[in-house]
N, C-alpha and C positions, 0 to 999 in steps of 0.2 A: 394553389388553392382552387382555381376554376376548373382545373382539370378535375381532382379530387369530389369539387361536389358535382362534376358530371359523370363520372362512374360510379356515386355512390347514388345520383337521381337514377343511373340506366339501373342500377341490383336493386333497388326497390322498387321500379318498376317492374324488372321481369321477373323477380320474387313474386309479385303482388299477383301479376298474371299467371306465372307459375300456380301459384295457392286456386285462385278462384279458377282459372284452367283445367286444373283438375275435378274441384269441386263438381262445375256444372255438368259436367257428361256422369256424375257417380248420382249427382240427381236427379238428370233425365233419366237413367238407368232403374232408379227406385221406381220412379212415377212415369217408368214407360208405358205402361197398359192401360193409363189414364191420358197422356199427354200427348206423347210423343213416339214416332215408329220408331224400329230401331237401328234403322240404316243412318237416323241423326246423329244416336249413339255410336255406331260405328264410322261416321267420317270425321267426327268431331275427333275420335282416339286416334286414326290419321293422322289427321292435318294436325293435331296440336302441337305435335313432339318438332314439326317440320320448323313451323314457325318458331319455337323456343332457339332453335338453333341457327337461324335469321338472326332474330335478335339478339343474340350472343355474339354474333359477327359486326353488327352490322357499326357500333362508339370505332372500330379497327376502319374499316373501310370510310367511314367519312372522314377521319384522319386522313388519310391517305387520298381520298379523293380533293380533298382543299390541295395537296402538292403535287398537283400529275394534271398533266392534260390531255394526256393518251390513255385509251383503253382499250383491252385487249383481253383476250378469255381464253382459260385454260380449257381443254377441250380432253384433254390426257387425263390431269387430274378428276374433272367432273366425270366422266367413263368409268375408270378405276378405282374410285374412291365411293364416288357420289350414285354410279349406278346399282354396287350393291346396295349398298346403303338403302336408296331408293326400292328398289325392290324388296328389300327385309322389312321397312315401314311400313311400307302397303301393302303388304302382304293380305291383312285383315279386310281390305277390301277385294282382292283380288280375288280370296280365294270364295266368298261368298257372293259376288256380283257378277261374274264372268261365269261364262259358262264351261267354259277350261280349269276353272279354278281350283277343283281338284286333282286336279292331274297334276300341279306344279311342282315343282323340286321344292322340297324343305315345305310343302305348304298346311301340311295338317300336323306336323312337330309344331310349326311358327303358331299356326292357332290355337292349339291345344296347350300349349304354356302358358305358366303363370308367370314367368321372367319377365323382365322387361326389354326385352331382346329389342324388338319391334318399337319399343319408345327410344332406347340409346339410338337407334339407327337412324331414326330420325332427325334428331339433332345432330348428330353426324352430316348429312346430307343437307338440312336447311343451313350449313356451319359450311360446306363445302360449296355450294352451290355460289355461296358469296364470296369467300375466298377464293375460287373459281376464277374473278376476276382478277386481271393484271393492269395494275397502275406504272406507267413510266414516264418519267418527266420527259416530256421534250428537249432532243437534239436542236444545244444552240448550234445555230452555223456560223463561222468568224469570218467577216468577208473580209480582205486585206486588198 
């Protein structure tokens, strides 16, 4: 049962943040011309997708970190997984704040869509970045 209401308190949490997450970059975006520049708007579309994917990960890892006392980090995984990843997310900032940013591979397809290519990706890599980490119990030694 304690298990149960702690993954049903983490999905209405990241629902809730999910809902309003969304929300306030779609209102800054109304009442940008009044408010707010729109490099707000665009690091908020960034970073939000990065962090949902944290927090997906993250009820898994403190499991696992209560029975390990060694850590260690996948370096293979986060490259391969987590590097595209990371670059398909940012892309939005990339391509408009960098002064290379047009020149990138995939970078004016990745902007010009309306998919959410660049939001899955992100969750993807805030999802791998944490898994990323390697939990192993500690080698008992038997002294005889």
């Amino acid at each position: 049962m304690k298990r149960f209401l702690g993954y049903l308190f983490m999905t209405i949490f990241i629902s809730a943040l999910v809902f309003y997450g969304y929300k306030i970059p779609l209102d800054i975006k109304e009442n940008m011309s009044f408010e707010a520049p729109i490099h707000v708007f665009t690091i908020l579309t960034a970073i939000f997708p990065v962090i949902i994917g944290v927090l997906m990960r993250l009820p898994k890892l403190i499991i696992e970190i209560r029975g390990t006392t060694r850590l260690g980090f996948d370096w293979i995984k986060l490259l391969a997984i987590g590097g595209p990843a990371l670059y398909i997310s940012q892309m939005l900032i990339l391509y408009f704040y960098t002064p290379f940013g047009h020149i990138l591979p995939f970078g004016g397809t990745l902007v010009n869509t309306d998919t959410p290519i660049a939001a899955v990706a992100g969750v993807v890599f805030g999802y791998v970045l944490l898994d990323s980490l390697k939990m192993r119990r500690k080698k008992r030694t038997v002294i005889r």
